[in-house]
SEGU-769550 format. One record per residue (C-alpha): residue number from 1; x, y negated, z. Coordinates in nm, 4 decimals. Layout:
// residues N
(NUM (X Y Z))
...
***
This chain:
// residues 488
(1 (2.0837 -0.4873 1.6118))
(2 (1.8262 -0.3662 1.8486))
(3 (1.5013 -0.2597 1.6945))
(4 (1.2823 -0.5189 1.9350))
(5 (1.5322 -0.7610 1.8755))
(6 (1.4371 -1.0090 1.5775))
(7 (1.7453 -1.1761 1.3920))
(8 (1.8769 -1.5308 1.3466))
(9 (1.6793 -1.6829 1.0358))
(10 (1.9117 -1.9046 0.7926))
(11 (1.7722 -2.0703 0.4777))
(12 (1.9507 -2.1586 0.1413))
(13 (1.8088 -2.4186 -0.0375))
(14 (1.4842 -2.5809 0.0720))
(15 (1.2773 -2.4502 0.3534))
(16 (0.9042 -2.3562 0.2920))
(17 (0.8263 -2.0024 0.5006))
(18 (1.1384 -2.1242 0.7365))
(19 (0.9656 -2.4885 0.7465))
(20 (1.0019 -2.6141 1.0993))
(21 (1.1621 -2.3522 1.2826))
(22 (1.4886 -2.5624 1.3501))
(23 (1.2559 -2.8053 1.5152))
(24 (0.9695 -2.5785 1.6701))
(25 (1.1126 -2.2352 1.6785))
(26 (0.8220 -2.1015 1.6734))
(27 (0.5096 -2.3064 1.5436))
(28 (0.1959 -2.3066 1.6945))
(29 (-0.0965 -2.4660 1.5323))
(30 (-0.0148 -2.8056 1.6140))
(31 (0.3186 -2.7708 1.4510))
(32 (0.2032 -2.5833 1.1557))
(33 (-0.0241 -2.8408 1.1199))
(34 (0.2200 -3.0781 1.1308))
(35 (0.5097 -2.9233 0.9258))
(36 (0.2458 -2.8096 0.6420))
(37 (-0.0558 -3.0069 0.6569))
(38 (-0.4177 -2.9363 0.6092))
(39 (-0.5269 -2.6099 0.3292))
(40 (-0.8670 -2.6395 0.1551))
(41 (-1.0726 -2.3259 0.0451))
(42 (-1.0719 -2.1555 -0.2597))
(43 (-1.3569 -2.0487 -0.4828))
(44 (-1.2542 -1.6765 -0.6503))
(45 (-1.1543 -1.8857 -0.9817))
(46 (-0.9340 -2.0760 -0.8180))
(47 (-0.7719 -1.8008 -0.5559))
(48 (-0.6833 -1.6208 -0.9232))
(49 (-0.5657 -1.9186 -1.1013))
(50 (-0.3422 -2.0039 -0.8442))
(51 (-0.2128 -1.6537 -0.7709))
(52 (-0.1713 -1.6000 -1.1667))
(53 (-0.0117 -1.9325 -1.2012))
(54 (0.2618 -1.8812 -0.9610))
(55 (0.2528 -1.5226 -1.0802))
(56 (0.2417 -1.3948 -0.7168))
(57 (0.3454 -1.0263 -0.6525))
(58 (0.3442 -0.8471 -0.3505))
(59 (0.6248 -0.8672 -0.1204))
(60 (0.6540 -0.5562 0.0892))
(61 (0.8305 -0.3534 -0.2228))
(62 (0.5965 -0.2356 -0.5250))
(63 (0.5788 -0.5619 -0.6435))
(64 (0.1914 -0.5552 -0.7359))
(65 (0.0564 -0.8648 -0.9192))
(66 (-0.1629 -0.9918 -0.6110))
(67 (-0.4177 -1.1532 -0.8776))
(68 (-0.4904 -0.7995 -1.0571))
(69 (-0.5790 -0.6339 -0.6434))
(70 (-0.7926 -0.9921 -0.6303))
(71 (-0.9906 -0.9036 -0.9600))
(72 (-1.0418 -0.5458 -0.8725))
(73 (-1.1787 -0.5798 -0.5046))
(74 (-1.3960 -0.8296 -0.6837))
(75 (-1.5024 -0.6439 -1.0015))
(76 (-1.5744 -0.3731 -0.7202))
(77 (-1.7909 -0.5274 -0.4949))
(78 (-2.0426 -0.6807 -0.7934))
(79 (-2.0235 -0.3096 -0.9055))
(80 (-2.1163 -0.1501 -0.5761))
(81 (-2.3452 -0.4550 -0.4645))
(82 (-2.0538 -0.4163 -0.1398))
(83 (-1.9317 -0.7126 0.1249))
(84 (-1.5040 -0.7113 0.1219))
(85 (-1.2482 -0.6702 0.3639))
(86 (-0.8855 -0.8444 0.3719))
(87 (-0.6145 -0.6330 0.5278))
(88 (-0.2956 -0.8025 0.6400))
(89 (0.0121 -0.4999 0.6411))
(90 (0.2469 -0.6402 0.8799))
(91 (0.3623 -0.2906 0.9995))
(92 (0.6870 -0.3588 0.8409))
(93 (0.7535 0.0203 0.9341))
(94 (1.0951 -0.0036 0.7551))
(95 (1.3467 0.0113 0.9986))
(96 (1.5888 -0.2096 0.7640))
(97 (1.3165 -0.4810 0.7667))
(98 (1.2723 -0.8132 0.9741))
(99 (1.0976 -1.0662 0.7642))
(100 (0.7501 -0.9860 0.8536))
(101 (0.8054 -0.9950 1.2057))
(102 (0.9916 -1.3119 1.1080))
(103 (0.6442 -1.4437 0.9726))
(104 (0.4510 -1.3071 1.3119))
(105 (0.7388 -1.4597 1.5610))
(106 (0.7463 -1.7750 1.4211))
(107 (0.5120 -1.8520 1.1214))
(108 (0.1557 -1.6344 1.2327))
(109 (-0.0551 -1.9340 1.1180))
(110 (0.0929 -1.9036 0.7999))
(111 (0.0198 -1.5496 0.7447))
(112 (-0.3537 -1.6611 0.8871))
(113 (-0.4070 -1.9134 0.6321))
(114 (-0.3126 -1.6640 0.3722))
(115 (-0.5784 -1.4194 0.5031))
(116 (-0.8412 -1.7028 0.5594))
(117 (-0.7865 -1.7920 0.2279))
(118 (-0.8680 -1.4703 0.0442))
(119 (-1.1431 -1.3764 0.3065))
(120 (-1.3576 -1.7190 0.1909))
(121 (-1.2958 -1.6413 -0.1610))
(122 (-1.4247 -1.3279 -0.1533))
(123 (-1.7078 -1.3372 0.0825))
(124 (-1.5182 -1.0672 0.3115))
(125 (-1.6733 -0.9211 0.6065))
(126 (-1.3712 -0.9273 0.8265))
(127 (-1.0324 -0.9584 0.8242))
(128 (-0.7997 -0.6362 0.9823))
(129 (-0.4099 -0.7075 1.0988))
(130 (-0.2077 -0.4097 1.0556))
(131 (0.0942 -0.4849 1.3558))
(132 (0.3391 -0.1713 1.4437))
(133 (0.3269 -0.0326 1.8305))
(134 (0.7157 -0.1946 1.8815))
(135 (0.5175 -0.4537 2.0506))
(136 (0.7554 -0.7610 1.8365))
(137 (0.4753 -1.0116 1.7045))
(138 (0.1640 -0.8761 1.8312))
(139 (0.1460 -1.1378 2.1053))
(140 (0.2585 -1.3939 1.8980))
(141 (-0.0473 -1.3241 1.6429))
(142 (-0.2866 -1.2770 1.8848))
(143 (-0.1780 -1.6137 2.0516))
(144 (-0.2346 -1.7680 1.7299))
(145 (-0.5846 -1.6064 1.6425))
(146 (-0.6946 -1.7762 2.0019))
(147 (-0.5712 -2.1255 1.9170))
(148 (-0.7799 -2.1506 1.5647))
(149 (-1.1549 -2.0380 1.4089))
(150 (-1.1638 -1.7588 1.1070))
(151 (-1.3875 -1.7720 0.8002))
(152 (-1.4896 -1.4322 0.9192))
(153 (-1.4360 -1.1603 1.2063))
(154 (-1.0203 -1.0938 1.2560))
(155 (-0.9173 -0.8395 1.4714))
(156 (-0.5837 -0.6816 1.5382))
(157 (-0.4805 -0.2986 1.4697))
(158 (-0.2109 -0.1278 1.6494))
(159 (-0.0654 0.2048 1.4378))
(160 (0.2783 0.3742 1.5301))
(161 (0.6457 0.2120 1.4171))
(162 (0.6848 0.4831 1.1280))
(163 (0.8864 0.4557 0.7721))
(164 (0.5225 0.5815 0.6324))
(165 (0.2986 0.3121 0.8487))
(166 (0.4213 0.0591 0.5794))
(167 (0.2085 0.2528 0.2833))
(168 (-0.0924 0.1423 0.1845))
(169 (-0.3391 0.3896 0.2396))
(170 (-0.1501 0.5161 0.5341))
(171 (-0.2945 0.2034 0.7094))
(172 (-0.6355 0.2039 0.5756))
(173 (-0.6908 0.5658 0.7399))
(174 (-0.5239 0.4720 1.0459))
(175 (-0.7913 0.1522 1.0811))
(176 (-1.0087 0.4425 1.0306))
(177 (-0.9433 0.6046 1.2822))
(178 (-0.8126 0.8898 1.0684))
(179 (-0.4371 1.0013 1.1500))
(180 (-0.2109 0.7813 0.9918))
(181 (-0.1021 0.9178 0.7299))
(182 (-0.1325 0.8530 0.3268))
(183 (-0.4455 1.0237 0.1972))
(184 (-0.3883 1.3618 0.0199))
(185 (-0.5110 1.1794 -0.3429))
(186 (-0.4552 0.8751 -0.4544))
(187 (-0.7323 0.6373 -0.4333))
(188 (-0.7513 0.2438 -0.5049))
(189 (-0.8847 0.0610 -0.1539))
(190 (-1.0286 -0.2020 -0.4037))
(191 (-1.2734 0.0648 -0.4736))
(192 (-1.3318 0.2272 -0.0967))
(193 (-1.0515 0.1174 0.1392))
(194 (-1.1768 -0.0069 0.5390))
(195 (-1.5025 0.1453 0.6424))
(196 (-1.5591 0.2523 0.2854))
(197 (-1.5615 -0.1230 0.1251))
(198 (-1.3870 -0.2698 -0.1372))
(199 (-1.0197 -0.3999 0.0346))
(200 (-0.7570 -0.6216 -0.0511))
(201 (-0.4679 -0.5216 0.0726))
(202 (-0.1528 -0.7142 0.0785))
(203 (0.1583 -0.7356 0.3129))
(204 (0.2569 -1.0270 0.5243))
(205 (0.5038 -1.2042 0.3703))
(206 (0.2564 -1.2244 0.0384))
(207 (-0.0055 -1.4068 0.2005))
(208 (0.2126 -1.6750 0.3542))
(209 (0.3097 -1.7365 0.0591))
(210 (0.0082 -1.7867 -0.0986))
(211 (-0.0437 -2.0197 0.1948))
(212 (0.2116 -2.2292 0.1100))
(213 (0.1326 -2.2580 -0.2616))
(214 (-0.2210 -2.3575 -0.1971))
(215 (-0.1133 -2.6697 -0.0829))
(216 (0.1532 -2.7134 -0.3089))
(217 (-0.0539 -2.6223 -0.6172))
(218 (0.1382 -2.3974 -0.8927))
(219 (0.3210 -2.6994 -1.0944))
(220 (0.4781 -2.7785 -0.6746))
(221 (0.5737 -2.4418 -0.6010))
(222 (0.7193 -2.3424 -0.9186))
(223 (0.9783 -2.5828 -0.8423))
(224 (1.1837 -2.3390 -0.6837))
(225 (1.2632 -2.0305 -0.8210))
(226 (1.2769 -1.8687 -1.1870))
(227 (1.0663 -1.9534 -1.5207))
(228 (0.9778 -1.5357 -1.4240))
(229 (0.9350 -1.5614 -1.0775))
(230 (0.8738 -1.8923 -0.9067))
(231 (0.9083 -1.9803 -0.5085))
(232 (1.1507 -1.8424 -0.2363))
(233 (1.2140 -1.4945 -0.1254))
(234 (1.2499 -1.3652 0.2270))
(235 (1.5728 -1.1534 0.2724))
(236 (1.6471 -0.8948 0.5652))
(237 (2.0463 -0.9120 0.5406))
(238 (2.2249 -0.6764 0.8118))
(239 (2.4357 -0.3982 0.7924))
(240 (2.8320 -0.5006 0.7874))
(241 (2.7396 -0.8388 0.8161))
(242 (2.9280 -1.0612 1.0765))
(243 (2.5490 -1.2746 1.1234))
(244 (2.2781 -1.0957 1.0187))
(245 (1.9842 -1.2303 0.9606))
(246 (1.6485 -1.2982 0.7567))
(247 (1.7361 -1.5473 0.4714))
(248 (1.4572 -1.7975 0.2594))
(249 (1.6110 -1.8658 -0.0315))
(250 (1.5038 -1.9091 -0.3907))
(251 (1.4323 -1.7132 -0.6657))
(252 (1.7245 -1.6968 -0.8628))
(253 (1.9635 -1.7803 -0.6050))
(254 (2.3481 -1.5928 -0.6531))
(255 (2.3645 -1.2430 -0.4296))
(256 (2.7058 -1.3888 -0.3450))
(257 (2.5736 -1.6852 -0.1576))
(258 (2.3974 -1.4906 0.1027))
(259 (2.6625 -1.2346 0.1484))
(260 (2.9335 -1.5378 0.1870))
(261 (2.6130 -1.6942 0.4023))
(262 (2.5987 -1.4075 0.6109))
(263 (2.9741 -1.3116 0.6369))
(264 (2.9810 -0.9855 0.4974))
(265 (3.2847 -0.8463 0.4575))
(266 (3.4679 -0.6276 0.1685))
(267 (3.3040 -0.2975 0.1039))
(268 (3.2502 -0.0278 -0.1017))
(269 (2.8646 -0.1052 -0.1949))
(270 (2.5319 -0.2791 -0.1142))
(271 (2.2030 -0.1444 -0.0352))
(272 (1.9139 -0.3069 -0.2131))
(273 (1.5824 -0.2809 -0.1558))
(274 (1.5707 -0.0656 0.1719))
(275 (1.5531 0.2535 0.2206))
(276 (1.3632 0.3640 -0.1199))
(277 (1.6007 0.1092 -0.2881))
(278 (1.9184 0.1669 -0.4721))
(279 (2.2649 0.0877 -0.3977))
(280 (2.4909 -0.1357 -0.6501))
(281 (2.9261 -0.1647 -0.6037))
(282 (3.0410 -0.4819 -0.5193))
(283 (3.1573 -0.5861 -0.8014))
(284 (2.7570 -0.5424 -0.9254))
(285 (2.6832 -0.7711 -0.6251))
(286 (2.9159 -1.0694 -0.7444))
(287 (2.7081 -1.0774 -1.0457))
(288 (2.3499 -1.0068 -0.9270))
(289 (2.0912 -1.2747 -0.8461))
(290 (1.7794 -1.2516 -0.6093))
(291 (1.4640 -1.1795 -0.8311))
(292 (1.3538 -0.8313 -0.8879))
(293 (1.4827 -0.9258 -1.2425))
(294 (1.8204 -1.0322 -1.1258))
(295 (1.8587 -0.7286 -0.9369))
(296 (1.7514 -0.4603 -1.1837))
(297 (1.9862 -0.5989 -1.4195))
(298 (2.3070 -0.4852 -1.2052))
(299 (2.1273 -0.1808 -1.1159))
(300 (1.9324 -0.2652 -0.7798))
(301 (1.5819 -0.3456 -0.6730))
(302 (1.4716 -0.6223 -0.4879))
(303 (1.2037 -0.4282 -0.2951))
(304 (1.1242 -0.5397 0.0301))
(305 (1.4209 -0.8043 0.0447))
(306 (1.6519 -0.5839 0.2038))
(307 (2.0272 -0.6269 0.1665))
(308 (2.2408 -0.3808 0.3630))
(309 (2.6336 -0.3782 0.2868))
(310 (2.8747 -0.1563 0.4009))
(311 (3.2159 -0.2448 0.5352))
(312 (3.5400 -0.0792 0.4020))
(313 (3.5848 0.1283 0.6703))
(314 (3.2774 0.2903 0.6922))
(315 (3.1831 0.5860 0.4856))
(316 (2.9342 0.5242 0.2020))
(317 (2.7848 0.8628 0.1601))
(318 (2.7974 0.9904 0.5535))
(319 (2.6029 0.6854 0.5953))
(320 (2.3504 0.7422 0.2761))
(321 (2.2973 1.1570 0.4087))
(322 (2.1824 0.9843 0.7711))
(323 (1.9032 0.7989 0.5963))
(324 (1.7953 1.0694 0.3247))
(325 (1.8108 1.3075 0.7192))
(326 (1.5853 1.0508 0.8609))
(327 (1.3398 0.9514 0.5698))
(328 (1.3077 1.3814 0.5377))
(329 (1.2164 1.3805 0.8832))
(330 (0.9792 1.0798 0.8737))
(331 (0.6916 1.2201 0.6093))
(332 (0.3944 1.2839 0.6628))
(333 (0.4522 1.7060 0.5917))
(334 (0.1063 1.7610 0.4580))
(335 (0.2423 1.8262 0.1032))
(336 (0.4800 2.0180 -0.0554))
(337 (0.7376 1.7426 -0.1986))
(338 (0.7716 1.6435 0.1456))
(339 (0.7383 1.9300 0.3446))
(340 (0.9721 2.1518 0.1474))
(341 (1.1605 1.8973 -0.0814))
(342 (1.2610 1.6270 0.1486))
(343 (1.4629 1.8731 0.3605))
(344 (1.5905 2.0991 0.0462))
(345 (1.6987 1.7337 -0.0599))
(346 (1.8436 1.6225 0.2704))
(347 (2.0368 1.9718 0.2743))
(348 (2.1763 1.9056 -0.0743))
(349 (2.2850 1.5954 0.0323))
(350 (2.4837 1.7170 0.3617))
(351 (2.6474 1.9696 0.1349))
(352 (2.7418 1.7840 -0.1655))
(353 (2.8929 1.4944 0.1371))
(354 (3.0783 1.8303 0.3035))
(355 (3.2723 1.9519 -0.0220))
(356 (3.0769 2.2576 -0.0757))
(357 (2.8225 2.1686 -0.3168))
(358 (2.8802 1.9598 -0.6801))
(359 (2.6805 1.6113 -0.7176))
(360 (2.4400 1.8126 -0.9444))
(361 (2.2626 2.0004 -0.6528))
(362 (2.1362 1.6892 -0.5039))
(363 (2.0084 1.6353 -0.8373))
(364 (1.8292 1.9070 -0.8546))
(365 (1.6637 1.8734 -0.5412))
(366 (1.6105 1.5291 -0.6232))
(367 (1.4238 1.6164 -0.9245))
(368 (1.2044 1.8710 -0.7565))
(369 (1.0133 1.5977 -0.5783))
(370 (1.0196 1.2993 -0.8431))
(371 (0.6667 1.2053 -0.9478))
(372 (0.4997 1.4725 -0.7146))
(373 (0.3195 1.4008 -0.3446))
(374 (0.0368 1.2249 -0.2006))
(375 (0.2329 0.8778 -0.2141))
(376 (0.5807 0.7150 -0.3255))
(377 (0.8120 0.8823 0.0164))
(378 (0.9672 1.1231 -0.2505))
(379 (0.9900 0.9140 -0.5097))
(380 (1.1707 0.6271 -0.3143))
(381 (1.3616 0.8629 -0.1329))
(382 (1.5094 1.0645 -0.4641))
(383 (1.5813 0.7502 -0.5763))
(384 (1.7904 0.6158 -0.2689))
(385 (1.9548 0.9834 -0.2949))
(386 (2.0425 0.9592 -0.6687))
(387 (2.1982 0.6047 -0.6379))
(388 (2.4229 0.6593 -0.3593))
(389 (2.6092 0.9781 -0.5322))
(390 (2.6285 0.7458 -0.8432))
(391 (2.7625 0.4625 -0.6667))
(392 (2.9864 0.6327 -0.4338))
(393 (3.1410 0.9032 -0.7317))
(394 (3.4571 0.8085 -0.6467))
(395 (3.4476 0.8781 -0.2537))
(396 (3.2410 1.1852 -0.3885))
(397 (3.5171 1.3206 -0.5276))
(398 (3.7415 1.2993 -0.2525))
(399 (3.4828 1.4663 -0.0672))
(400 (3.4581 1.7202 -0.3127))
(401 (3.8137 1.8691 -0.2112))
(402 (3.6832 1.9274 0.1600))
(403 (3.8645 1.7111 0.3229))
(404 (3.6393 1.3820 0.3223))
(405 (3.7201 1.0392 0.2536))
(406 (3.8887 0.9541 0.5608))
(407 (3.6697 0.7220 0.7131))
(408 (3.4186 0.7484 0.9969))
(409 (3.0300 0.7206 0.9413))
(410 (2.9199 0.4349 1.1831))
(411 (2.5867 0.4067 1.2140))
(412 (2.5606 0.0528 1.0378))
(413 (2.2192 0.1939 0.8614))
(414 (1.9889 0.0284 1.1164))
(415 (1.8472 0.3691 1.2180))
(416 (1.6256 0.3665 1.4347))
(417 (1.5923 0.6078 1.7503))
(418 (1.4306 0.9475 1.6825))
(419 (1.0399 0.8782 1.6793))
(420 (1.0441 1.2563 1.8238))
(421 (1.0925 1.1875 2.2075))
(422 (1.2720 1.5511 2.2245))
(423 (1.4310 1.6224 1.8964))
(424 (1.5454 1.9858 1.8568))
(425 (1.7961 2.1347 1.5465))
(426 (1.8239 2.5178 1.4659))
(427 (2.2014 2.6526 1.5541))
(428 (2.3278 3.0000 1.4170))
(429 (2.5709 3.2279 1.5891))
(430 (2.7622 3.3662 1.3015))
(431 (2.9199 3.6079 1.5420))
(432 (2.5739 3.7691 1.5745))
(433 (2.3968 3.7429 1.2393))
(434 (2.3663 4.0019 1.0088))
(435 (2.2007 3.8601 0.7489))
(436 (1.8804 4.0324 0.7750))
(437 (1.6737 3.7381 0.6774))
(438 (1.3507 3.7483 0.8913))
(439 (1.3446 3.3624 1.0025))
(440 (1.3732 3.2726 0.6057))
(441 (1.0819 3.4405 0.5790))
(442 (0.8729 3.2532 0.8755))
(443 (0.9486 2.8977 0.8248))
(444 (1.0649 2.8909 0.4235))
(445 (1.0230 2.4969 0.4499))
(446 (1.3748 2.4403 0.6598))
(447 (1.5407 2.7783 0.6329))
(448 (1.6582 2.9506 0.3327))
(449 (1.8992 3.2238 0.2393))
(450 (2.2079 3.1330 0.0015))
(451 (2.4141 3.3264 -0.2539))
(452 (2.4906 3.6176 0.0452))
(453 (2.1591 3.6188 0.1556))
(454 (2.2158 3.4506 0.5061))
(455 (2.0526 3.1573 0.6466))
(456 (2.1087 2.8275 0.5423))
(457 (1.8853 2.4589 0.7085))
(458 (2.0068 2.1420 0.7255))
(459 (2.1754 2.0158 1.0780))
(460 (1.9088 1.7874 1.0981))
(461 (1.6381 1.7732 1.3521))
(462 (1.3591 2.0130 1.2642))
(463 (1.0647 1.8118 1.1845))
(464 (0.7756 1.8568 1.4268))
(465 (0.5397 2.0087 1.2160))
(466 (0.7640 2.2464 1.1375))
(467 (0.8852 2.3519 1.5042))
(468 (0.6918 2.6108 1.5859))
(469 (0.7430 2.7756 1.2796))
(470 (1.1638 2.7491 1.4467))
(471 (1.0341 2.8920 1.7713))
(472 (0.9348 3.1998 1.6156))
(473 (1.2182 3.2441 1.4195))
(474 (1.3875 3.2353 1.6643))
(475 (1.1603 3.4567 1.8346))
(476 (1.1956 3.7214 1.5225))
(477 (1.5526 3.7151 1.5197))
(478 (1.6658 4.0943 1.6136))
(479 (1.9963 4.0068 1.6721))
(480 (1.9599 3.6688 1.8637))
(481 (2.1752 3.5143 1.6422))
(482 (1.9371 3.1846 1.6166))
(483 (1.8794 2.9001 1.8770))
(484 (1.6713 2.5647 1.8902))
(485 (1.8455 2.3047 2.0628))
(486 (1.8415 1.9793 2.1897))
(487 (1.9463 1.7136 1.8743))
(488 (2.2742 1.5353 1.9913))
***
């Protein structure tokens, strides 16, 4: 699946999100109008009673209770005597991700409402929509903020298609104007988020649907779904899957109905949750149900919605070392669990998936980064890491011998293209090296020296900030024994 290319959309059960799109394909605000009807305000009372009643968590992975970030950009603008802001995070920067853009292709009015919404009931200032720079839905929202009036000010902010766009305060410096990356502490934007306000921050798929249960009311929308977690859920299914593409279903709803849905073949495990999700066997997946309860009780997450199988003839853990390469390579490098951890732990993974390395030195590396960093990248990623060499032990074993598990890695991952426009990987000529160890010394965050004191880096691309720290190793290297590249 192309990355600018937005997937079929199927629905088990009864529509809501998906309402009208058989009909409209996309809906513009006569349709909307006519598939959902008219939404009145809400005073602050009743946005929380109604986000508390259908017990409302945010749907781009963390799972926040949208009712507490309500109360707190609240509690924090009495406190500071401060005007609000509402952001919308539509950046869906995971590349294994469509339902967002879904929303902005074909549903924008919905994720509009949602915004309008919180922005009356808490007096906001203006409204910001976070979009990626892929260019899919942009034009579709903007089309959509023409045809209606806000409550307030909305405007529309571009930021670059990165795994890290996605996080939270990532996006608040990046409507800044600051670079785009998560802030070096952690800070609440309910305190000081947009232009130093108090901001509620939510992703897109969250507000539509407290769109759609403000005109349902909570008794309505908990019709569908579980006692725990009432409504529908928006699934991203691709991967091996004969028809990929974005499921509504409900709460509750058997795993095995959208795989069958969605013709997914036999395979040797599931990816759930996206790229800082876990992975569960297939025999896990017959049993699982969508809810974030359902899933954790087979050993997956429901995170973003993300469901990515593998077919049997694709290896498991070639594929799983790709995306620990690529989530290495996507941080933000301005702290140490990511700068030197991320590509210790994409290393540990290569070797352990070569047959030189036991399991226990990706665990190692793993555990270096776990509960360290300026946001959740080396969390998530330690724990996509972790679950694939638990899942896969079997073809881990075979690897173990050297000699692999006979099958071919094929990409299935939905990878995007290097963001790097000239990606470059460090090569050694062994015929040349003598072990001296000078370009361990000038860029320790990708090169290291094992047992015999020689070099050892990952054959992954060398991240940018680290490149010219590569050039001059290879500068240093007395006996030219080390090259940068061009990345096959």
């Amino acid at each position: 699946m192309k990355r600018t290319t937005v997937p079929p959309v199927a629905c088990v059960g009864e529509p809501r999100l998906t309402a009208g799109f058989a009909e409209f394909g996309r809906l513009d605000l006569a349709a909307h109008e006519e598939v959902h009807g008219p939404v009145r305000p809400l005073e602050p009372a009743g946005l929380l009673r109604l986000a508390e009643g259908i017990q409302l968590k945010g749907k781009g992975g963390a799972g926040f209770p949208f009712a507490r970030k309500v109360r707190a950009v609240l509690e924090s603008c009495e406190r500071q005597d401060l005007g609000a802001v509402v952001v919308v995070n539509a950046t869906e920067g995971e590349p294994a991700s469509w339902k967002d853009k879904v929303l902005l292709t074909r549903a924008p009015h919905l994720v509009l409402d949602g915004a309008a919404l919180a922005a009356y009931a808490l007096d906001a200032e203006e409204i910001v929509i976070g979009v990626a720079d892929d260019g899919v839905g942009r034009d579709s929202l903007l089309e959509a903020l023409a045809e209606r009036r806000m409550p307030v000010p909305a405007s529309v902010v571009t930021v670059p298609h990165r795994f890290i766009s996605g996080e939270g305060g990532a996006l608040v410096n990046g409507i800044n104007g600051l670079p785009h990356i998560p802030p070096g502490t952690k800070k609440r934007s309910s305190d000081s988020g947009v232009s130093g306000l108090p901001t509620l921050l939510s992703n897109a798929e969250t507000y539509a649907q407290l769109a759609v249960a403000a005109r349902l009311g909570a008794y309505e929308y908990a019709a569908l779904g579980t006692d725990d977690e009432p409504g529908t859920v928006l699934l991203t299914v691709t991967g091996a899957a004969g028809r990929p593409a974005v499921v509504e279903c409900a709460a509750g709803t058997p795993l095995r109905d959208i795989l069958d849905l969605c013709e997914v073949p036999e395979g040797p495990g599931i990816l759930t949750g996206g790229y800082h999700g876990k992975w569960i066997t297939a025999e896990a997946a017959d049993r699982a149900e969508i809810s974030r309860k359902g899933m954790a009780a087979v050993g997956g997450t429901l995170g973003a919605g993300i469901i990515v199988p593998l077919a049997a003839d694709t290896c498991p853990l070639g594929e799983a070392a790709q995306v620990v390469r690529y989530l290495a390579g996507e941080s933000a490098g301005q702290c140490g669990p990511c700068k030197r951890g991320l590509p210790d732990l994409a290393r540990a993974v290569d070797l352990a998936v070569a047959g030189s390395q036991p399991a226990d030195i990706v665990r190692a590396a793993a555990g270096e980064v776990k509960g360290r960093g300026a946001c959740s990248h080396p969390d998530g990623t330690a724990r996509f890491a972790l679950s694939a060499i638990e899942v896969f032990a079997d073809d881990l074993r075979l690897h173990s011998t050297g000699d692999g598990c006979g099958r071919r890695v094929k990409g299935v991952m939905g990878l995007p293209g290097a963001p790097d426009p000239n990606p470059q990987t460090l090569t050694l000529d062994w015929s040349r090296c003598d072990g001296h160890g000078l370009c361990a010394h000038v860029v320790p965050d990708f090169i290291r020296l094992d047992a015999n004191g020689y070099p050892a880096f990952p054959p992954t691309p060398v991240p940018t900030w680290l490149r010219e720290g590569a050039r001059k190793a290879v500068k240093v290297c007395p006996e030219l024994a080390l090259r940068l590249t061009k990345a096959e």
